[in-house]
C-alpha positions as CSV (number, residue, x, y, z in Angstrom):
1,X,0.0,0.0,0.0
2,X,2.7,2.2,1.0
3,X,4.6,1.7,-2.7
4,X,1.0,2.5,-4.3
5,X,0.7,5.9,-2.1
6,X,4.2,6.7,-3.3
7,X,3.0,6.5,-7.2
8,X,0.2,8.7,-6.3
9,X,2.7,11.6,-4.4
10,X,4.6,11.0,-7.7
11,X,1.6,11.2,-10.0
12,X,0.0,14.3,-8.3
13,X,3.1,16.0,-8.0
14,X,4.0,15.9,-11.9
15,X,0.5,16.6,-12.9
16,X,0.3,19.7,-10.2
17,X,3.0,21.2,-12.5
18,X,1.9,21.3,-16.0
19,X,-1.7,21.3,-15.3
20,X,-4.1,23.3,-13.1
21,X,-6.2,20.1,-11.7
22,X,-6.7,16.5,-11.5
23,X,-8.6,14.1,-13.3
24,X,-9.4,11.0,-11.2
25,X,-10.3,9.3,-14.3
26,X,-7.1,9.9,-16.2
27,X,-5.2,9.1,-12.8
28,X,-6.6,6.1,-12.4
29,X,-6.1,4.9,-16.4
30,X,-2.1,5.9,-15.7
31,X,-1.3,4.1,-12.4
32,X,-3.4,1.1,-13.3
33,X,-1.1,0.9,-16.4
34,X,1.6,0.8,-13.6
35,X,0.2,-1.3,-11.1
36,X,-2.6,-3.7,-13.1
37,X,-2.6,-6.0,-10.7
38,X,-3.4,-3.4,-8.3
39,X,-5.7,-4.6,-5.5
40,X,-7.5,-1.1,-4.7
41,X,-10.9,-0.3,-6.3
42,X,-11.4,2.3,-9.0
43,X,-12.9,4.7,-6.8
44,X,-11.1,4.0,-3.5
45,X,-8.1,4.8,-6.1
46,X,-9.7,8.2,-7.5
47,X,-10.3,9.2,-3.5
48,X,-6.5,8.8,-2.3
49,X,-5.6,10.4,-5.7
50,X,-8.3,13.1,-5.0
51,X,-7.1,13.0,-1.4
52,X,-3.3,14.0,-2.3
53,X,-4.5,16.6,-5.3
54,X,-6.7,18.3,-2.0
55,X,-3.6,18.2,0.2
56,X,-1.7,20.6,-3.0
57,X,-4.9,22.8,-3.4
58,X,-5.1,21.6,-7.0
59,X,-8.7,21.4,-8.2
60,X,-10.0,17.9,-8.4
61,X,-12.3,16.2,-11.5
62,X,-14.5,13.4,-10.6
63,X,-14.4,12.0,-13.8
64,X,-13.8,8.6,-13.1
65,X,-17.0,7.2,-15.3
66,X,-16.4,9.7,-17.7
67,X,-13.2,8.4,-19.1
């Protein structure tokens, strides 16, 4: 769990610097090219990747079905 919260710090923190939000949808489609075999839910995924966005004031978008 610890290795998968690390890929999200990592993910947020690139995205926080050429973009002005997050999608959860597009977040989730990158680090489950990563980590298929990951054992986290979509959308328990798109919260800690919300969760971290929140924590860097970056706008989030719940666009997890959307994409």
């Amino acid at each position: 769990m610890r290795e998968l919260e690390n890929l999200i710090e990592q993910y947020v923190n690139i995205r926080r610097r050429r973009h002005s939000f997050i999608s959860t949808g597009l977040a989730v489609k990158a680090l489950k090219q990563i980590v298929p075999a990951c054992s986290v839910s979509d959308s328990d995924l798109a919260n800690m990747v919300a969760n971290r966005a929140i924590d860097y004031n970056l706008p989030v978008r719940f666009d997890l079905n959307a994409s």
